[in-house]
C-alpha positions in Angstrom: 93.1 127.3 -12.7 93.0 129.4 -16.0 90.4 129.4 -18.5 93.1 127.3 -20.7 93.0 124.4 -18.8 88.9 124.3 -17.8 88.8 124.3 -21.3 91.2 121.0 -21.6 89.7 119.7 -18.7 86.3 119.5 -19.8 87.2 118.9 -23.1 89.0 115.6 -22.2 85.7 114.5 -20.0 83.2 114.9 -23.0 85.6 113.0 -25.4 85.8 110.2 -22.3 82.0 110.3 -22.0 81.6 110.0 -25.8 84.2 107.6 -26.2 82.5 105.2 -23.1 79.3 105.7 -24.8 80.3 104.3 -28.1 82.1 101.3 -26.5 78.4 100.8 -24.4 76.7 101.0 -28.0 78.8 98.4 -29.5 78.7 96.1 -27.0 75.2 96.2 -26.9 75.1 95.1 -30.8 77.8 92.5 -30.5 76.8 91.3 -27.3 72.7 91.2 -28.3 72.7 89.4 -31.5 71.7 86.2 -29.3 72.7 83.0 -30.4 68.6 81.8 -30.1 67.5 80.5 -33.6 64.3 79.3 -34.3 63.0 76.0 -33.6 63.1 73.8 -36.8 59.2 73.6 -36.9 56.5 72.4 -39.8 53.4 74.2 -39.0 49.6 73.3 -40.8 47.2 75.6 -41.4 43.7 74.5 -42.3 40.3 76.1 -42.1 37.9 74.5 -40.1 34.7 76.9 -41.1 34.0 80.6 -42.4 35.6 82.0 -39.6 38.5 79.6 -37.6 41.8 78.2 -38.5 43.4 75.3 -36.4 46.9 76.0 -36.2 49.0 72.5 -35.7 52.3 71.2 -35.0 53.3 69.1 -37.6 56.4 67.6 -36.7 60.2 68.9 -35.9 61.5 70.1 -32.6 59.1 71.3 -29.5 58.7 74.7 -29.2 58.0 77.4 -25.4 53.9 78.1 -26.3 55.2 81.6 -24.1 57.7 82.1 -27.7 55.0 81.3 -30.2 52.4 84.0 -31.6 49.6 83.6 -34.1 48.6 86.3 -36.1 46.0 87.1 -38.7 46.4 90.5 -40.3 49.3 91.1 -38.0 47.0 90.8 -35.4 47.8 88.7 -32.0 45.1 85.9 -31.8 44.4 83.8 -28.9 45.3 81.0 -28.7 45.5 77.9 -25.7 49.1 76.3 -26.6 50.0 73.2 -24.1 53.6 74.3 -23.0 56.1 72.8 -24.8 53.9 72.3 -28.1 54.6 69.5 -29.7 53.6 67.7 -32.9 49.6 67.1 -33.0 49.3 70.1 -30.3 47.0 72.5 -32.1 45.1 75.7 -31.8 41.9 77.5 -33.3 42.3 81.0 -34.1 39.6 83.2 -35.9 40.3 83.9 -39.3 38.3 84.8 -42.2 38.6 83.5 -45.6 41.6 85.4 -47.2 43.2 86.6 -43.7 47.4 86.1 -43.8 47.7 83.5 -40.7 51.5 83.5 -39.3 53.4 81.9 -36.9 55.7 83.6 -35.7 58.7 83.1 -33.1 59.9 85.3 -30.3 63.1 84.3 -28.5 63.3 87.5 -26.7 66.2 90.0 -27.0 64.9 91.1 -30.4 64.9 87.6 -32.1 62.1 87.0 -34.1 61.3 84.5 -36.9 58.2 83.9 -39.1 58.4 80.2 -38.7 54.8 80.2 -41.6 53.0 81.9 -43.2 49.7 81.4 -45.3 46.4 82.6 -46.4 44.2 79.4 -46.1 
């Protein structure tokens, strides 16, 4: 085999390579913009003393407590969801006066929703 045709040969197998990646790429975009949507949720937030929130269900459909994160500041706070939650389930978090409380949704598979958001 001539130099020519090594050349060709391994030419052809990085284009191949390149052109399976790309294909791999896309269908990783097409194929992971999950279908998952929020629950339609109303959430309450209301302080309870200097330092907690409760966080409530206030109606709509029931939501995984494993999908459902609480933060204040952006931070995770802990919180002891039933599993589903459903309306009237509720949750204290600590919060100061002024802290940005948000409930936010995780589906998995990069789908994520602020579902609310508020600075009670």
């Amino acid at each position: 085999m001539d130099g020519d045709t090594m050349l060709n040969l391994v030419g052809a197998g990085l284009v191949a390579a390149l052109l399976v990646g790309l294909l791999v790429v896309g269908l990783n975009f097409a194929g992971g913009a999950s279908e998952n949507e929020a629950p339609d949720v109303e959430w309450s937030v209301e302080r309870i003393n200097d330092t907690a929130v409760r966080v409530s269900h206030a109606g709509g459909e029931p939501v995984r407590a494993e999908e459902v994160r609480v933060t204040v500041d952006s931070v995770a706070g802990q919180t002891d969801w039933p599993d589903p939650i459903t309306e009237g389930d509720s949750a204290v978090v600590q919060a100061s006066e002024g802290s940005l409380v948000r409930v936010v949704w995780n589906g998995g598979r990069g789908d994520r929703d602020i579902m609310h958001s508020e600075r009670p």
